[in-house]
Phi, psi and omega in degrees: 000116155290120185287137166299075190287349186282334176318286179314315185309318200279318183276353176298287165356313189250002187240350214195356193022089182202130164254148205241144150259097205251136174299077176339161173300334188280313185315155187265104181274013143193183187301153164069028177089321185302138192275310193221164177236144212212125191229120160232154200266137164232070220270110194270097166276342212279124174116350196270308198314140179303157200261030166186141195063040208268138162261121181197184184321354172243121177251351158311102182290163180277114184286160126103035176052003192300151196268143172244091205325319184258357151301268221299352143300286168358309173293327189277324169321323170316299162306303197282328198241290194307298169304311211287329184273318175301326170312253190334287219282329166309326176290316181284005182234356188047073196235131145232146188252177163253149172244110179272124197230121164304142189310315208270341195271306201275326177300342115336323168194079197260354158308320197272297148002274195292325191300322185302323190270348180295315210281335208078060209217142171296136167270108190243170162282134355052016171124161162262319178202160230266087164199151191297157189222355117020300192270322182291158183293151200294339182259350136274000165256001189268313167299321206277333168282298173313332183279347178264001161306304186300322146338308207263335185267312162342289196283339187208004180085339194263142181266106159333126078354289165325161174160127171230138171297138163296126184045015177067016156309109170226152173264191197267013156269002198307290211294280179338295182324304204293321184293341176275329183283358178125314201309136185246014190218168126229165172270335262235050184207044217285080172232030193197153187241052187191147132333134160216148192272155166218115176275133152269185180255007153288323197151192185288146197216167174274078151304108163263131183281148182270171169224178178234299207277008184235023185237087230308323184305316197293359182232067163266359162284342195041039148303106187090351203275115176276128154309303183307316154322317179282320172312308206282327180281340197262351163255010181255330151326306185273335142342314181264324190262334189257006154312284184288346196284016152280357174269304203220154187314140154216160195210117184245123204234140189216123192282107150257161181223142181303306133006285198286285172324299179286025150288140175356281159308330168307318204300299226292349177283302197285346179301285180335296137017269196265320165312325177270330162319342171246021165275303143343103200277181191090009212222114165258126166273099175245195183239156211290343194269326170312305208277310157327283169323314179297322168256020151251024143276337172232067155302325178287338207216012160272134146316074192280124159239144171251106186228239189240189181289159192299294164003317184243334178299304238036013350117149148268181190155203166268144199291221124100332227270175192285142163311155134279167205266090173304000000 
């Protein structure tokens, strides 16, 4: 039995006034031709998190506010150990990623900063420091984004595009916000295994889809944390997607955290990992400012939604924008 995908397409259409383009076999579904994109997120936190109530592997909080020494140790691995090992194991695979980095973190280590973007890895946004922003009024989140911007162009020279939200939390002004500041992209949506554009009232905006169940954060306590398991989920992904991806575009997006990946054992997974993923011909690794672009360079054959204020969607999109027509 063949799933109808043009099926889905036509009713997204009548429920979101939104298109969907699904691709013949011929179409150039990423550069060079490549059947699937393999993308990963490196999320440098370390040094952003407030110094007494940070969520992490100790979960008894630290009474009287008192700073709590062995989260932010927890944190600091990232800087001493954790980035600096992931950075090497991307060189030995010719790998390059984005790294979203909180502000208050690259103002803190801004040698680690520059070291990411030297290798040739995107400098993306996050926050000036790791707390929801959600909540703010639009012209205080509009500041809590530019200063961490301005941090990251400080520190390594590169202008953000990019940008994932503390926990992929945005209020219904986000998209607006990012798009008047320059921004051409966001992650903060894992609901789709593509690229996809979404108009706004600036204009065309980037969905790079975020993942969860691919993502390092759900065992950041390392309660359970199988290696072999994880291995085995991160090739039964890529399996699976570079499966379909001789009908249609696909993308498989893998969640790092400095803190979390860059322990030993993680590293030594994801090596296997990418050894067997570049066994495979076909497989572009890219980096989300890549991946954006292509697809508002090959626009016809993107996925376009229109949709309505978040507000009424639940969705992101534009605060501003007319409902769709339910």
């Amino acid at each position: 039995m063949t799933f109808d995908h043009s099926a889905v397409a036509a009713k997204a259409s009548t429920v979101s006034d939104a298109k969907e383009t699904i691709m013949s076999a011929t179409d150039p579904f990423w550069p060079n031709g490549a059947r699937l994109a393999v993308s990963f997120s490196l999320m440098f936190e370390a040094g952003g998190q407030p110094i007494s109530g940070a969520p992490g592997f100790i979960q008894e909080p630290m009474e009287n506010g008192l700073p709590d020494l062995a989260t932010n140790g927890i944190f600091q691995y990232g800087v001493y150990e954790g980035i600096p090992r992931i950075l090497d194991l991307m060189d030995k695979h010719q790998v390059k990623l984005t790294s979203f980095m909180i502000g208050q973190a690259v103002d803190k280590a801004p040698d680690l900063a520059q070291e990411i973007v030297r290798r040739g890895h995107e400098a993306a946004a996050h926050g000036q420091t790791w707390q929801n922003s959600y909540q703010l009024d639009p012209e205080a989140e509009r500041r809590f984004i530019a200063s961490g911007v301005e941090s990251i162009h400080k520190a390594t020279g590169q202008t953000p595009i990019g940008w994932n939200a503390y926990y992929v939390r945005n209020s219904p002004h986000t998209l607006d916000i990012l798009q008047s500041l320059g921004f051409k992209y966001h992650i903060d949506e894992p609901s789709a295994d593509q690229p996809f554009i979404l108009k706004l009232k600036g204009g065309d905006f980037v969905t790079v889809p975020y993942t969860l169940h691919m993502n390092d954060i759900a065992s950041y306590t390392f309660q359970n944390w199988d290696p072999a398991a994880y291995e085995q989920a991160l090739k039964d992904e890529f399996d699976q997607l570079y499966e379909e991806g001789a009908r249609r575009r696909r993308m498989m997006a893998i969640g790092l955290h400095d803190r979390i990946s860059g322990h030993a054992n993680r590293v030594r997974v994801l090596d296997r990992f990418l050894t067997y993923a570049r066994s495979n011909p076909g497989v572009w690794f890219a980096r989300k400012d890549e991946i954006a672009a292509w697809a508002l360079k090959h626009r016809g054959i993107t996925p376009v939604y229109d949709r309505g204020a978040p507000t009424v969607t639940g969705l992101p999109g534009s605060a501003e924008a007319e409902p769709a027509d339910w």
